[in-house]
N, C-alpha and C positions, 0 to 999 in steps of 0.2 A: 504494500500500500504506500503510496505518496504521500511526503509528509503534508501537501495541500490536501490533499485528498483526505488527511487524518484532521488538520483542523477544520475545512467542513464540516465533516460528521461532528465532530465535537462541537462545534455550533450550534450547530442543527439541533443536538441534543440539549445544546444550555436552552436555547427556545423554547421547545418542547416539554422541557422539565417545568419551565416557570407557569406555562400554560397548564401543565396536568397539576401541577401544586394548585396555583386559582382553584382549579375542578375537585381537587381532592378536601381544601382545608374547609371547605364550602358545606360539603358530606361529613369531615369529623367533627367539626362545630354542631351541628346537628344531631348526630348521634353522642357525641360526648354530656352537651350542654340537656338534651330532652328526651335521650335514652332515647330516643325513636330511628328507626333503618330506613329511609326515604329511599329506595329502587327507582323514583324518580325521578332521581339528582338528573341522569345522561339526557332524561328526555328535554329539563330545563336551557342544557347546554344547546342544543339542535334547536328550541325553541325561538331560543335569540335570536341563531344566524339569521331564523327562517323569519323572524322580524323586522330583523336589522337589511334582510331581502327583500321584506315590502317598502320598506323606506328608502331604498333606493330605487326602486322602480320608479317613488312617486319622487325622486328628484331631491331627495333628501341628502345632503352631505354625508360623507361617510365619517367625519369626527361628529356630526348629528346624531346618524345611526348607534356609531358608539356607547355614545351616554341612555337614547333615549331607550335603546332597544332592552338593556339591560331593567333599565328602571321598571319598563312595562308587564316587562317578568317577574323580577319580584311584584308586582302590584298582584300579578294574577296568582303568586303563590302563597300571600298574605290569604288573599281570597279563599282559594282552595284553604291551606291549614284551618283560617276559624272556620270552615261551615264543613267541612268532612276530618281534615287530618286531627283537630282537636279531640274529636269524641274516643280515638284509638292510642291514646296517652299510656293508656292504664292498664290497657290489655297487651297482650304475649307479644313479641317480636314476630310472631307468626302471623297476625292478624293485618301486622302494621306491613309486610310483606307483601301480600298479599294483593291489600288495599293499593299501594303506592305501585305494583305491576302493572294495577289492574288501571290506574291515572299515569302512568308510561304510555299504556296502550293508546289511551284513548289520546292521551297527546300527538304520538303516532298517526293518528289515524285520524284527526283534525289536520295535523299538516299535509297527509298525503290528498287529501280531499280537497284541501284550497290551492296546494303548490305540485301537487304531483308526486307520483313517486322516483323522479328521475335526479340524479343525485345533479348538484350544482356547486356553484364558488363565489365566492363574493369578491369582486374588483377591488384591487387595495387602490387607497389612496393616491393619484397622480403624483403628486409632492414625494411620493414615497416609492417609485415605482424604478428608479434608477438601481443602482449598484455601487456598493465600494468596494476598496482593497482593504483587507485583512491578513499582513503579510503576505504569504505570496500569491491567495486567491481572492477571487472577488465573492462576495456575497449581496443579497438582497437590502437594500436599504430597509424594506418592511419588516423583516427580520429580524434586521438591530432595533427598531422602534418596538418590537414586542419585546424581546430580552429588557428594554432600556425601562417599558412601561411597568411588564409583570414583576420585574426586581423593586422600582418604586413602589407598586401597590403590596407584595410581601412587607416592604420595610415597615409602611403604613400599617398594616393589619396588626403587624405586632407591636409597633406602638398601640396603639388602640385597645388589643388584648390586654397591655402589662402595663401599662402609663393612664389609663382613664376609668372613670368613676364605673364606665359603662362594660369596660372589660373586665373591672374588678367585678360586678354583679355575674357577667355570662360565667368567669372562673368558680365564683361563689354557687352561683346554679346549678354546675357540673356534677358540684362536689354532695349538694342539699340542696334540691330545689324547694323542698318543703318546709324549709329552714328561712329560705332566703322571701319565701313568700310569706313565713310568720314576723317576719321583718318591715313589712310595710309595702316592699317592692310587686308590681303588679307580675308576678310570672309569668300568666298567661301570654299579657301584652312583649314581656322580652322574649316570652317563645315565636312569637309571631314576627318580631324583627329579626331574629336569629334563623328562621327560616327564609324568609325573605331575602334578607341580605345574605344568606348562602345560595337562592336562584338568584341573586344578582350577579353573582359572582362565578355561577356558572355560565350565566349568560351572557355575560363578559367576554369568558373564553372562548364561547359560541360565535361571537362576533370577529374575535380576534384569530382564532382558527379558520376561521371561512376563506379569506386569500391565500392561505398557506397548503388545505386538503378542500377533498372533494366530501360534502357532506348529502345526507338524504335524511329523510323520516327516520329511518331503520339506526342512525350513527349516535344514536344515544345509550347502545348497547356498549358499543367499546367505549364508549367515556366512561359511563359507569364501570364498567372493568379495571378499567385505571387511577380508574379512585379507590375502588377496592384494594387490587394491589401496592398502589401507596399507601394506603392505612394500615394494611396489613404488613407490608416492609416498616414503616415510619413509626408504628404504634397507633393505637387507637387514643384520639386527643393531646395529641404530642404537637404541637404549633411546625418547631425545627424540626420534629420528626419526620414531618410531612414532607417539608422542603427538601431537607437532603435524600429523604425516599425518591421525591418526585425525580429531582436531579439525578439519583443513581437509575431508576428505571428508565428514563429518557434517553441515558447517556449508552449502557447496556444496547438498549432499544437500534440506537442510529448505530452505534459499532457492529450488532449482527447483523445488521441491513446489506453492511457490505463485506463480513467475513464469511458471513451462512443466511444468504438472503431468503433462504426456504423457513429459516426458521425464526427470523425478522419478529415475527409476532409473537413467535413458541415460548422467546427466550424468556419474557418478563416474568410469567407464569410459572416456568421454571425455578425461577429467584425468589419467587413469593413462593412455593412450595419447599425449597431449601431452608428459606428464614421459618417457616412451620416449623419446622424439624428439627430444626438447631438450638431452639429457644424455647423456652418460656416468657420470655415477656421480649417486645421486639426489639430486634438488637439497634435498631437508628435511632428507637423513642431511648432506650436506655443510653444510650451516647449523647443523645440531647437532654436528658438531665441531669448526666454527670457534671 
């Protein structure tokens, strides 16, 4: 392999990891903070693009679409949470399973019915549409704009988690929701932000994914895959755990692409069954709180 050829992939891969971390810490905030398994984290992520899709048909900027496409998602998954996801709080992880398949599907199957089932991409930005050198190869200008954005919005998220009144309640929640609600704090209400802002934040990736792969109705399956496998490598509510998961399977991910490209997809699966195996508690989440 070429050494250009080794720092693309390795790009390719930092990209990639910050995009599956967005999609992942979105899923462990959710499960960590309200005990609940949302199966329809992937469909939030495909939701966006296919938002962020109508908004540019109708002439809508794509730093437009950016903001707004995200926002509209979470709005719809406030919605959904209080009027279905709330009533399944209490009951088995098997019901809450079930339920969030079964609002995957239908999202699914909402978008194949207005947009089609034929997979599409979203036009990056003009401004963004050139190339630089990165030593001795070039790379996509849109590409460094997602590395440059997803590392920003990581920095933020954990400020926000470790430095604010609001992350100290989501941490405080994690630990005793029943505690933190005999405290005055409305819980319900931070469950409903905390869902929310975890499909905003998938639908974020959703938008930001869109010019780099080829997306359809059905591409909400492998997001959600890759959040799982990041949680599973990172730990379950581990913040850094998440990230340097994210990063190790993305990076993994682009180097079998071009070592053992048959097994490109195999490999991450792989890795999250090794870390099964080797551990009892995940070996990224325990390094990130050493």
């Amino acid at each position: 392999m070429s050494s250009e050829l080794l720092l693309s992939q390795l790009v390719n891969g930092l990209g990639n990891g910050l995009i599956y971390f967005v999609i992942a810490v979105g899923f462990t905030l959710v499960f960590g903070l309200m005990n609940f398994v949302n199966f329809a984290h992937g469909a939030f992520v495909v939701l966006g693009a296919y938002f962020a899709f109508e908004l540019l048909e109708r002439e809508v900027s794509f730093w437009a679409a950016l903001v707004i496409a995200p926002l509209l998602v979470g709005a719809v998954a406030v919605v959904v949470e209080r009027l279905l996801l709330r009533r399944l709080y209490r009951m088995a992880h098997t019901y809450q399973i079930v339920a969030t398949i079964g609002l995957a599907i239908g999202i699914q199957e909402v978008c194949t019915l207005i947009w089609g089932p034929n997979q599409f991409t979203l036009p990056a930005p003009e401004s963004l549409s050139t190339t630089i050198e990165i030593g001795a190869t070039t790379y996509p200008l849109y590409r460094v704009f997602v590395v440059v954005l997803t590392a920003t919005l990581a920095l933020g998220l954990w400020l926000l988690l470790e430095r604010t009144r609001f992350g100290a309640m989501l941490r405080a929640g994690s630990e005793d929701a029943d505690m933190v609600s005999c405290l005055g704090i409305n819980i319900y209400l931070l469950f409903s932000l905390t869902f929310g802002g975890a499909a905003f934040l998938a639908a974020l990736a959703g938008v930001l994914s869109g010019p780099m792969r080829g997306l359809s109705p059905t591409s909400g399956d492998s997001f959600l895959a890759l959040a799982v496998v990041v949680i599973v490598v990172g730990g379950i509510g581990s913040y850094v755990g998440a990230l340097v998961a994210a990063l190790m399977v993305a990076e993994v991910q682009s180097l079998a692409i071009v070592f053992a490209p048959a097994f490109g997809e195999v490999v991450i699966y792989a890795l999250m069954a090794v870390v099964l195996l080797i551990k009892s508690d995940f070996i990224v989440g325990r390094l990130a709180r050493a």
